[in-house]
C-alpha positions in Angstrom: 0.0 0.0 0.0 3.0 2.5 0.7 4.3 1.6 -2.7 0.9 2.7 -4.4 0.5 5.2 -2.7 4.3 7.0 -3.2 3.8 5.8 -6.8 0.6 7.9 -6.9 2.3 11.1 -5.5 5.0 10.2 -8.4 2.6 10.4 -10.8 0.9 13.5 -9.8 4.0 15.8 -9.6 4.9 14.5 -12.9 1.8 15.5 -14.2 1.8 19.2 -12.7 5.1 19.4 -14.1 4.2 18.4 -17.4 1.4 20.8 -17.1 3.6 23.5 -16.3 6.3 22.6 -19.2 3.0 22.6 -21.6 2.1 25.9 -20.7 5.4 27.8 -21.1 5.7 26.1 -24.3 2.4 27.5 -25.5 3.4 31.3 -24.0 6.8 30.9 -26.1 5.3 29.4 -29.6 5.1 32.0 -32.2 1.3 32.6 -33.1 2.1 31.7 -36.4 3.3 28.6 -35.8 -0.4 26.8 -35.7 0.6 25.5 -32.3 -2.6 27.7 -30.1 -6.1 27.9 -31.3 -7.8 31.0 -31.0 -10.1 29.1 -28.0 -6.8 29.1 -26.3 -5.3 32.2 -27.1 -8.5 33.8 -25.7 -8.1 31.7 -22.6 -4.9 32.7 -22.4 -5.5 36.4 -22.8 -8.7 36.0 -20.2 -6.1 34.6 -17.8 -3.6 37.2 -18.5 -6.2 40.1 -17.5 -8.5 38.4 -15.4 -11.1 39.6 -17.1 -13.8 38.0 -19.3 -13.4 40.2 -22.2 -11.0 39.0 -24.8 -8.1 41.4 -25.8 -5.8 40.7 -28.9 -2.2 39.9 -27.7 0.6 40.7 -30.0 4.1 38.9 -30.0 7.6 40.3 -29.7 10.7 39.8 -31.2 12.0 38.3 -28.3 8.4 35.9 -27.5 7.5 37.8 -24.7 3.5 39.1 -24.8 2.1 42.7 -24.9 -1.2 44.1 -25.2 -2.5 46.8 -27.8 -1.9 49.4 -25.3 1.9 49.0 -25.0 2.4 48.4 -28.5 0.8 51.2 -30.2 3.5 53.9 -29.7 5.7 51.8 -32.4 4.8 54.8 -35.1 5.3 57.6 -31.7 9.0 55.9 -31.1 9.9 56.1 -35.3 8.7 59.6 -35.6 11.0 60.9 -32.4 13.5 59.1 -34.1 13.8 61.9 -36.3 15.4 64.3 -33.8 18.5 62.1 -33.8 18.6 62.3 -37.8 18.2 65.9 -37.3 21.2 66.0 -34.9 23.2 64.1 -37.1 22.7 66.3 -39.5 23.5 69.1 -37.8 26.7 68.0 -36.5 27.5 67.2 -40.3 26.9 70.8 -40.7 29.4 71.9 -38.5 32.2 70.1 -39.3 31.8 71.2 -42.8 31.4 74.8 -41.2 34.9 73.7 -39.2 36.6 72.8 -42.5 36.0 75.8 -44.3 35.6 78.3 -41.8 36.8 79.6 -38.8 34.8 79.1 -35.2 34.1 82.0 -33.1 32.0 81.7 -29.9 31.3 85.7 -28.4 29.6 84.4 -25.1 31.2 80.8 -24.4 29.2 80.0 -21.4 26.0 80.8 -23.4 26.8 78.9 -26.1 27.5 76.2 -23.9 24.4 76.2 -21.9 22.2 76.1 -25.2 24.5 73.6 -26.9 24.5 71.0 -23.7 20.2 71.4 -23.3 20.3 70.8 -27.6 22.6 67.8 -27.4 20.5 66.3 -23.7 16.9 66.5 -25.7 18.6 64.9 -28.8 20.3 62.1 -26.7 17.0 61.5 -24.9 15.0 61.4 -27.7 17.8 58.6 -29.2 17.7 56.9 -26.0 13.7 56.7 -25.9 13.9 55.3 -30.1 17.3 53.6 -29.5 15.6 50.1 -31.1 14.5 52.1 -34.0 16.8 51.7 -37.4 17.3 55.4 -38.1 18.8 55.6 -34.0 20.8 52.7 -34.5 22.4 54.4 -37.8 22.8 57.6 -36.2 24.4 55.7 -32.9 27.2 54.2 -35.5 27.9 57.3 -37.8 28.1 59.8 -35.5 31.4 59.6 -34.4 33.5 59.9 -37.7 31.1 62.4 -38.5 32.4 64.9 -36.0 35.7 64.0 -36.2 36.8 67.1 -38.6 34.9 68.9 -35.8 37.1 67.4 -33.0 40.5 67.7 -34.7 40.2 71.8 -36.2 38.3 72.7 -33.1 40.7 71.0 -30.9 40.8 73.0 -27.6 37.0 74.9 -28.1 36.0 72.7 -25.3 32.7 74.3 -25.2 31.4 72.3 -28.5 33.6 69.3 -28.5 32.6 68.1 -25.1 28.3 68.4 -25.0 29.2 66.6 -28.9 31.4 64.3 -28.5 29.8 63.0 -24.9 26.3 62.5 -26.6 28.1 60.4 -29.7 29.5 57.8 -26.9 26.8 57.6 -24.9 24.6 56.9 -28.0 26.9 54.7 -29.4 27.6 52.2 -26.7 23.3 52.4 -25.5 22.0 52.3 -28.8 20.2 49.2 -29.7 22.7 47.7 -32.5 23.9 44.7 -32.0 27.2 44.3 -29.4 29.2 42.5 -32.7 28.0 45.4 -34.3 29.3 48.0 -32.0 32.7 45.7 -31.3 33.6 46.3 -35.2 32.6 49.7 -35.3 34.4 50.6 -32.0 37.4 49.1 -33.3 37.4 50.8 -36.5 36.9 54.1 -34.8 39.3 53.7 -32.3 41.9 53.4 -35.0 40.5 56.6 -36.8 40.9 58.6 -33.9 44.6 58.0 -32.8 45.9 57.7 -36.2 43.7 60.8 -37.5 44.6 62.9 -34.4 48.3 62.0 -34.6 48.5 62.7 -38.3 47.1 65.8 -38.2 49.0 67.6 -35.1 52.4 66.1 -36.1 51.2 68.1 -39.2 50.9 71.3 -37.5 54.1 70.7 -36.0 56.3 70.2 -39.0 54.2 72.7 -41.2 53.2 75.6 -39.5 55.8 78.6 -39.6 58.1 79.7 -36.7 57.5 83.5 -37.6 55.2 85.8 -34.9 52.4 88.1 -36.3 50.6 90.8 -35.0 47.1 92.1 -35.9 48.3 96.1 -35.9 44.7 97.4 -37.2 41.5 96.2 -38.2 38.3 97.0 -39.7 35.2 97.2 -42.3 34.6 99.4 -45.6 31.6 102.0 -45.4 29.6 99.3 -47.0 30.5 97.0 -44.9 31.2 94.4 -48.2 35.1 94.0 -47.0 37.2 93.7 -43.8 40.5 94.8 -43.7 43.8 93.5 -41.5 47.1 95.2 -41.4 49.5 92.3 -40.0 53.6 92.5 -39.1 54.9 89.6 -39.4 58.5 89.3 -37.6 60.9 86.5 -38.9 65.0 86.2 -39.2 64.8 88.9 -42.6 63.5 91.6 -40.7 60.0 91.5 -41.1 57.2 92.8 -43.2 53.6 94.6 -43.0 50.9 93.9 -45.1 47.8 94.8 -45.6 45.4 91.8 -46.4 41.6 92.3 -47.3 38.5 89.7 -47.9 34.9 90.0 -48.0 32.9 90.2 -45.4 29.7 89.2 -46.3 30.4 85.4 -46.6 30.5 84.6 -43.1 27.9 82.0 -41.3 26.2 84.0 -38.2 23.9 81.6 -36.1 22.7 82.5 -32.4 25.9 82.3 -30.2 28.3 81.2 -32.6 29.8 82.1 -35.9 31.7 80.7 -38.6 34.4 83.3 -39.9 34.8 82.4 -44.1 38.5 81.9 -44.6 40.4 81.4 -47.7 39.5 84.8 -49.1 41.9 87.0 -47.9 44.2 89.2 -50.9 47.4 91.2 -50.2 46.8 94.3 -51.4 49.9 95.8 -49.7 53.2 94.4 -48.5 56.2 96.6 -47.2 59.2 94.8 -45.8 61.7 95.1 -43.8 59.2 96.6 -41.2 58.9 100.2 -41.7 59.9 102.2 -38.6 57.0 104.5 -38.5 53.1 103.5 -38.1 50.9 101.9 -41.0 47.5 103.0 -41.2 45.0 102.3 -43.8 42.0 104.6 -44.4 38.5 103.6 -46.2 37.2 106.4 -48.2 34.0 106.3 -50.5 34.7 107.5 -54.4 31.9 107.2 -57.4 32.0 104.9 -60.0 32.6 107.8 -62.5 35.2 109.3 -60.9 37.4 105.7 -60.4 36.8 105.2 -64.4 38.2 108.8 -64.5 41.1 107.9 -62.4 41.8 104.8 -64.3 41.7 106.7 -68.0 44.0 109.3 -66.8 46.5 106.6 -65.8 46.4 104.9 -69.0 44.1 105.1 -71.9 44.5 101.4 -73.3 43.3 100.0 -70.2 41.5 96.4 -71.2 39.4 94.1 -70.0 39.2 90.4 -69.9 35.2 89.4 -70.0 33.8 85.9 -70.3 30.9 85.5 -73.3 27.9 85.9 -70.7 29.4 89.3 -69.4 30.2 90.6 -73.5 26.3 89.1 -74.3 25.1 90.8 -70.6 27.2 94.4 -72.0 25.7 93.9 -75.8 29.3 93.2 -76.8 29.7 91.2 -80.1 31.2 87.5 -78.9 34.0 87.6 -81.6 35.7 90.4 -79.7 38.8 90.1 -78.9 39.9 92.7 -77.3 37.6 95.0 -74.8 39.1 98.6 -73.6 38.1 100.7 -70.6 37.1 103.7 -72.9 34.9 102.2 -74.5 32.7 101.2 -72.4 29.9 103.2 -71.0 28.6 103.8 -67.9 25.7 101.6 -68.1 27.7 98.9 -69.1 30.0 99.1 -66.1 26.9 99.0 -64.0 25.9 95.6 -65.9 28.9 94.0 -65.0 28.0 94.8 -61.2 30.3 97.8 -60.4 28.5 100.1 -58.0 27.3 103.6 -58.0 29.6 103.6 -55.0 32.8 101.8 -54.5 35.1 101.1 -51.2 38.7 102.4 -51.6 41.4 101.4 -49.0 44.5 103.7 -49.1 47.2 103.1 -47.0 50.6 104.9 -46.8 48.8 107.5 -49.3 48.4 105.4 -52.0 45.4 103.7 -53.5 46.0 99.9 -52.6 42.4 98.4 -52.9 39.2 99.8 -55.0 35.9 97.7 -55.2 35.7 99.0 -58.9 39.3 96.7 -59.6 37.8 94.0 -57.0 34.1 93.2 -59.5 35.8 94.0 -63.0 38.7 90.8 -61.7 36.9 88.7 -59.7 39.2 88.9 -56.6 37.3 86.9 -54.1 35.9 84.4 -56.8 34.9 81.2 -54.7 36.7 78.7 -57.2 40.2 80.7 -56.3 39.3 80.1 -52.5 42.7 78.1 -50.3 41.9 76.4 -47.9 44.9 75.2 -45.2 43.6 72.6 -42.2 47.1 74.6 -40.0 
């Protein structure tokens, strides 16, 4: 009787357990697979709520079972996804600004403030979407994207740090996979030390040894130039010159601006350094009175125009050969000389003239240099 009787407690702990294996089975089967009939699934689902009202149940990529109600903000968690391709974005933005211009920050703790709230509502807005495709492409691009940043804003702590910490923190919690992130990290980390130490043993071996001084500075009355007048003091003795650039090709956003570099034209050089003052003076003069000027100088003046400005003047295309006198003034205004020009003297002589500056193209953007030192 013992026997039958510890056999019958056997065989009812087997049973519970085979009960129990069944029914984790059926919470794990996909609901595709066939393997639950909708009589179940309700009774599931009724269990599941402990209600009597049956509710659809949806399965997960990783078999686990959620109602309607936490599932529904799938389109909600895509659509804030957008704010980290928006970041992205703008961070390829400005290290193109980096590349080809020149950072300057007025109010640095400003700048800062706004840039570290910016960079906290993107990352949150990654972190909340992180599973979503567009977050996990923005997680893995978005540190070799703002490398350029990093490396020619190097010490602008400011906007490298708020960047730089939301690229790692998005990269290591976004939802791509870890062998993903492994490959990517590795790759990266390579990018980094060999970019960084190419590019300051660059510096080091190319920048010059001489010292320059900014001795004046300033706009034109139409505030369409800026002016520098910079002593440079090497082993020769030296030099001044007076360089000047446009000054209407700049980038101006709220707390920060991006100075456009590669512009700048010597319009005066004097070397050795001269031992009294240089001073350079803006003055206004018609367009008139410059072709005046010009005419007295030399009356065989020409000109060099492509075929749109000779079609744009009513010049025939076959001519070779265009001269200053013989062109009128309405002409001069076609070819986008204004009524009144900028003239920089310095040392009392004429060294820069807006008039010269349109009819040559000084600051044409296809002649812009660019230097990464």
């Amino acid at each position: 009787m013992l026997f039958i009787a510890d056999f019958h407690l056997i065989a009812l702990k087997s049973w519970s357990l085979y009960t129990a294996l069944i029914g984790r089975t059926a919470l794990r089967r996909p609901m595709n697979s066939g393997y639950l009939s909708r009589k179940r699934i309700f009774l599931l689902s009724k269990g599941i709520s402990g209600k009597g009202k049956e509710k659809s149940v949806h399965l997960c990529t990783d078999g686990s079972w959620f109602m309607n109600s936490n599932s529904s903000n799938i389109w909600w968690k895509r659509i804030v996804s957008l704010l980290g391709v928006g970041y992205c974005a703008l961070m390829c933005w400005f290290s193109y600004l980096a590349v080809f211009y020149e950072v300057s920050i007025p109010n640095k703790t400003t700048f800062c403030i706004v840039l570290c709230a910016v960079s906290f509502l993107s990352l949150a807005a990654m972190l909340y979407s992180r599973f979503q495709f567009l977050t996990r492409f923005v997680g893995i691009v978005l540190l070799p994207v703002i490398l350029p940043l990093v490396l020619l804003c190097f010490g602008e702590w400011e906007l490298i740090l708020p960047i730089a910490v939301t690229a790692l923190i998005i990269f290591f919690l976004s939802g791509a996979g870890e062998t993903t992130k492994s490959i990517f990290g590795v790759i990266y980390l390579l990018l980094y030390v060999l970019g960084s130490l190419a590019y300051f043993m660059m510096i080091s071996f190319f920048t010059p040894t001489t010292q320059q001084t900014i001795l004046e500075s300033g706009t034109s009355p139409s505030g369409a130039y800026r002016y520098e007048i910079i002593q440079t003091d090497d082993s020769s003795g030296g030099n001044v010159a007076v360089h000047v650039e446009p000054n209407d090709r700049d980038v101006n956003l709220p707390f920060i601006s991006f100075v456009a570099v590669g512009y700048d034209r010597t319009v005066y050089l004097e070397r050795p350094v001269p031992n009294e003052e240089v001073h350079a003076e803006w003055t206004t003069v018609s367009r008139s009175e410059i072709t005046a000027q010009l005419l007295e100088i030399s009356e065989d003046i020409t000109l060099e125009l492509s075929a749109s400005q000779k079609a744009l003047t009513g010049i025939a295309p076959d001519t070779e050969t265009v001269y200053l006198k013989d062109l009128s003034d309405t002409q001069l205004e076609q070819l986008g000389i204004p009524e009144e020009n900028d003239v920089l003297t310095c040392q009392d002589s004429v060294c820069f003239r807006t008039y010269i500056a349109v009819l040559e193209d000084y600051f044409a953007k296809e002649d812009r240099q660019i230097s990464l030192l």
